[in-house]
N, C-alpha and C positions, 0 to 999 in steps of 0.2 A: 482438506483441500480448500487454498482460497482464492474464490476468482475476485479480480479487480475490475470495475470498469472505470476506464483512466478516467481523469477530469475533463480531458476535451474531445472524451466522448467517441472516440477511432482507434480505442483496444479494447479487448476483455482478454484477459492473460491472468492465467494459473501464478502465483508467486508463493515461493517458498520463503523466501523471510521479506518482512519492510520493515526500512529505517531510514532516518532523515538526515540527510545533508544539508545544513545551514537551513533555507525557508523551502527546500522539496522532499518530497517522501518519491524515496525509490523504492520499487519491487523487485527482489533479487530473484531469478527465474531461471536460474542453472549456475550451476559449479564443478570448475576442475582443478587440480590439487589448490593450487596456489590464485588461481584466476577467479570472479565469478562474473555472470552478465546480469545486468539490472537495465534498469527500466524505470524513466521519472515519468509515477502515476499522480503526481500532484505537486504545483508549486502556488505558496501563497504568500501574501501581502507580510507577515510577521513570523517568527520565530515560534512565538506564543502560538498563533494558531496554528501551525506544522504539530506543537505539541498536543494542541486540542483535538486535530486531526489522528492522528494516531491512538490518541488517549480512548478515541469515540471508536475505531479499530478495535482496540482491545476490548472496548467494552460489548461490540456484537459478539465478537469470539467468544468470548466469555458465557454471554446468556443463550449459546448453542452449543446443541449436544451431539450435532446429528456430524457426520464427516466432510459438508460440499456446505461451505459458505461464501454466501454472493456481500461486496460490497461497493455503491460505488462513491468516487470520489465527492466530494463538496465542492462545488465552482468555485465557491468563495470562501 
C-alpha cells in the first residue's frame, strides 16, 4: 500500500499505480473496465525531473519491505 502526500500539500491518497504525463506524475487511485481515475500528485519545471521523481519513488519502494509505504512529493 502507498500513500502519497501531493506536493501542494491538501491530499494524502492511497494510489495503486504512478506514471507521468509530460512534466506531472499522476496517481491512479481506482479502476473500471475500461476507465481509471487519477490524480496529479506532482508537477514540475522538466521532464528530467518528473523522471528523477519517480526514479526516487521507486527507489523508497524498493528499500521497504514492510506492506504501508508513506511518500511525499518534492515541491521542486
Amino acid at each position: 500500500m502507498l500513500w502519497i502526500l501531493t506536493q501542494d500539500d491538501k491530499s494524502i491518497i492511497n494510489v495503486k499505480e504512478v506514471s507521468i504525463d509530460g512534466k506531472k506524475i499522476e496517481g491512479i487511485i481506482g479502476s473500471a473496465s475500461l476507465d481509471h481515475w487519477s490524480k496529479v500528485i506532482g508537477k514540475y519545471d522538466t521532464k528530467e525531473r518528473t523522471n528523477e521523481v519517480l526514479q526516487d519513488m521507486f527507489t523508497k519502494l524498493a528499500e521497504h519491505e514492510n506492506n504501508v509505504i508513506t511518500y511525499e512529493m518534492p515541491k521542486n
